[in-house]
C-alpha positions as CSV (number, residue, x, y, z in Angstrom):
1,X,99.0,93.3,76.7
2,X,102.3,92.8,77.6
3,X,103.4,90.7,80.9
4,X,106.3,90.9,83.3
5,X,108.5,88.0,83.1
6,X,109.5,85.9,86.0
7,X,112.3,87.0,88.4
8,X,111.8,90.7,86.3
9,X,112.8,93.4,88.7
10,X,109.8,96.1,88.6
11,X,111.1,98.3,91.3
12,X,114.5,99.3,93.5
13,X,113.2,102.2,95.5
14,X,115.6,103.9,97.9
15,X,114.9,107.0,99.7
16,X,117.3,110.0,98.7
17,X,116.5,111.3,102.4
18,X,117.7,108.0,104.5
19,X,118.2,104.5,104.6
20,X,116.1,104.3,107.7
21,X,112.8,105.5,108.1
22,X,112.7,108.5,110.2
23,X,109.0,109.8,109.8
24,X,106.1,108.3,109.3
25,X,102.6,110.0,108.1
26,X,100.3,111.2,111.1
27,X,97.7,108.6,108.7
28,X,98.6,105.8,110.0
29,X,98.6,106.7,113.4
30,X,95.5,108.2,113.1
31,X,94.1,104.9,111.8
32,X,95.5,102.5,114.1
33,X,94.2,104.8,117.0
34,X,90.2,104.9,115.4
35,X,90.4,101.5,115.1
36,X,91.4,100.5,118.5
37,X,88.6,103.0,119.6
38,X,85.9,100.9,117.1
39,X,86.6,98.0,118.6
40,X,87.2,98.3,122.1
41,X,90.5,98.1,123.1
42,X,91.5,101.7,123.3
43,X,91.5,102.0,127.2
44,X,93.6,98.5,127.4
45,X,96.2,100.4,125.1
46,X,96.3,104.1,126.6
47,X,97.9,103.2,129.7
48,X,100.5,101.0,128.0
49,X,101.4,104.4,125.7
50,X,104.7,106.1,127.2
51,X,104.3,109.1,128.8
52,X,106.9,111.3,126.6
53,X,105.2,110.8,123.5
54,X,101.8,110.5,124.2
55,X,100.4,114.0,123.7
56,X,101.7,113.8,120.1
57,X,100.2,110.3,119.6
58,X,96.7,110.9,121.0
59,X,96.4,114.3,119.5
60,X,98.4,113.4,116.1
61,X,97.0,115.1,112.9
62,X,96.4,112.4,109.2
63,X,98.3,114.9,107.1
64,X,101.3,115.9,109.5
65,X,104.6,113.3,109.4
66,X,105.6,112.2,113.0
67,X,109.1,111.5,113.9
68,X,109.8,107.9,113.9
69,X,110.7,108.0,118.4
70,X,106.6,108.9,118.2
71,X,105.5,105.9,116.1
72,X,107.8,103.5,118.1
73,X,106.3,104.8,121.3
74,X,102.7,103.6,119.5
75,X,103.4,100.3,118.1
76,X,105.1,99.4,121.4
77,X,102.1,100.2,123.8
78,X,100.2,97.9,121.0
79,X,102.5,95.3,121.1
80,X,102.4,95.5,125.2
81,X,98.9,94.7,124.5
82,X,99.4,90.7,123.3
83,X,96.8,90.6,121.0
84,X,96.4,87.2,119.4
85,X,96.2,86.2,115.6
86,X,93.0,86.2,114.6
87,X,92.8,90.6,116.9
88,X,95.9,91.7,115.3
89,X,94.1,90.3,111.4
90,X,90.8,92.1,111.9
91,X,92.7,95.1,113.0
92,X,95.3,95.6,110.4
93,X,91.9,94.5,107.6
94,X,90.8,97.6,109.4
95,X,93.7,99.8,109.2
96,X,94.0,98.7,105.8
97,X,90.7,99.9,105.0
98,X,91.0,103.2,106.7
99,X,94.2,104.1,105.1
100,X,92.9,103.4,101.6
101,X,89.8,105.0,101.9
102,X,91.6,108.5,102.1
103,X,94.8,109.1,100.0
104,X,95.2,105.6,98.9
105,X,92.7,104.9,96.6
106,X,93.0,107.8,95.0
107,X,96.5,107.4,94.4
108,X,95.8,103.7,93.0
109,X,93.1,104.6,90.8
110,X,94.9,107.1,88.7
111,X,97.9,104.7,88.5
112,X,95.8,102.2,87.1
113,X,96.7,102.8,83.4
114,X,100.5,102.2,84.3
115,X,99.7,98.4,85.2
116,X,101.0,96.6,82.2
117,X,101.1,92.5,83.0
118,X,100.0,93.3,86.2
119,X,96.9,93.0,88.4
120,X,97.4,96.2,90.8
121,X,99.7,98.6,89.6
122,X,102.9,97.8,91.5
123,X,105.4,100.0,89.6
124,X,104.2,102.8,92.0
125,X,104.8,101.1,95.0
126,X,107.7,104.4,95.8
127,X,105.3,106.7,95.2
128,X,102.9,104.5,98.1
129,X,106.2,104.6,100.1
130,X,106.7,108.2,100.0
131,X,103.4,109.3,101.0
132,X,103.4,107.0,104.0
133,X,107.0,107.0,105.3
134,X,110.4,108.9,104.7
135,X,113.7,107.1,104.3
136,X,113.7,103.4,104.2
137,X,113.5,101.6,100.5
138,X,111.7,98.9,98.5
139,X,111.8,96.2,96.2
140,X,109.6,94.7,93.9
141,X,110.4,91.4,91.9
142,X,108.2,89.6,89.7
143,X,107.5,85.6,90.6
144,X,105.1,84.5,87.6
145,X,102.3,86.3,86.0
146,X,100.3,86.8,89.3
147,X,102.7,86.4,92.0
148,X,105.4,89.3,93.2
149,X,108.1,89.5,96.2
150,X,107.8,92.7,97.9
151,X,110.5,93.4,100.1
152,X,110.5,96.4,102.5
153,X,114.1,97.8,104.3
154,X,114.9,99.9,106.8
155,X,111.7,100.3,108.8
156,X,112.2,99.8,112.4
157,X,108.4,98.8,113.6
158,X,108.8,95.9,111.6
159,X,110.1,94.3,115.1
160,X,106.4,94.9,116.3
161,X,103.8,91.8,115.1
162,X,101.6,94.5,115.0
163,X,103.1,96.4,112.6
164,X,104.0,93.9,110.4
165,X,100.4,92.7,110.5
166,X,98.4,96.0,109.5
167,X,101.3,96.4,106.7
168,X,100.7,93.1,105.2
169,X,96.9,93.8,105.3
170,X,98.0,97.4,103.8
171,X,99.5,95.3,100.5
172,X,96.9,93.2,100.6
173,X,94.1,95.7,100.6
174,X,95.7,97.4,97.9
175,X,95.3,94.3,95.7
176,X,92.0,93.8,96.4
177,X,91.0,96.7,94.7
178,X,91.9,95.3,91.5
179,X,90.9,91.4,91.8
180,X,88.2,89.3,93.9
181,X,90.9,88.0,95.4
182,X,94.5,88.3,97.2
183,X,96.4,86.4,98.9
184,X,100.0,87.4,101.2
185,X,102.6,85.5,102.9
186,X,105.5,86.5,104.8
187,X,108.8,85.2,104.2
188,X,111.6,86.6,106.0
189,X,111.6,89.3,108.6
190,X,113.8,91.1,111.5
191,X,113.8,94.3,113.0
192,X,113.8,96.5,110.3
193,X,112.9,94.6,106.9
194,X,110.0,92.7,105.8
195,X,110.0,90.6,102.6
196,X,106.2,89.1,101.8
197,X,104.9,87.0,98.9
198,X,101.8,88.5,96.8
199,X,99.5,86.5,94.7
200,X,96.4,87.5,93.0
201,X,93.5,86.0,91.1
């Protein structure tokens, strides 16, 4: 079996439609709103939702995309909520969960012959991109034999901690379909770009 070499670049991913995202699948929406229902917080976050949008949020379809103004509106009346650390790491586990238990494991599992030298099959990271968000890009770069930066660009929710927290839990979820054990940290992020650390045992 062959292995990726350190400091290998395994993918440069950039939208043809935009730089910036500007949709993002109704899924993960959908997700973030079931699991605020599960665990009790949904009537804390309704009222905190902005008027304009929330019809499309509350009543948002998994398959549909949503413009980006909608998902904004979301992550901001969940951020208005001040969940701490330990709320906003169960929640994105869940969301995590949710997402891959539809078309996210499916998609994994039949790219699992593609993962050469790697422990979850990261050269189709774009095609995870494209079926969650349009515009934006992505970057993959190898660190060691179980260890990979993945940097994310052009996604404005990243300014929300609790958007960056159910998207780390997303790549970290991913991972842990393929080993016992996964591990994420974050290195750098702003408004609009996330770069994380992945290792794997």
């Amino acid at each position: 079996m062959l292995s990726q070499r350190a400091g290998e670049l395994l993918v440069d991913y950039a939208s043809p439609q935009s730089a910036q995202v500007t949709e993002v699948r109704g899924s993960l929406i959908a997700s973030s709103l079931q699991t605020l229902r599960d665990r009790g917080l949904f009537e804390r976050y309704r009222p905190l939702l902005a008027e304009a949008h929330r019809e499309q949020v509350l009543y948002c379809v998994a398959a549909s995309w949503l413009p980006i103004d909608v998902a904004m509106a979301h992550y901001a009346a969940c951020e208005a909520m001040q969940l701490t650390d330990a709320e906003l790491e169960a929640l994105g586990n869940e969301v995590s969960k949710r997402i891959m238990g539809t078309f996210l494991a499916t998609l994994v599992r039949s790219a699992r012959h593609v993962s050469v030298g790697t422990s979850i099959p990261l050269k189709q990271y774009p095609r995870l991109w494209e079926r969650l968000l349009v515009g934006g890009s992505c970057r993959v770069t190898m660190l060691g034999a179980k260890d990979a930066r993945v940097e994310s660009f052009g996604v404005p929710m990243f300014r929300y901690r609790y958007f960056r927290t159910a998207y780390v839990g997303l790549v970290r979820g991913a991972s842990l379909m393929f080993r016992s054990a996964a591990h994420t940290r974050v290195r750098r992020a702003n408004d609009d770009m996330l770069s994380l650390e992945l290792s794997w045992v």
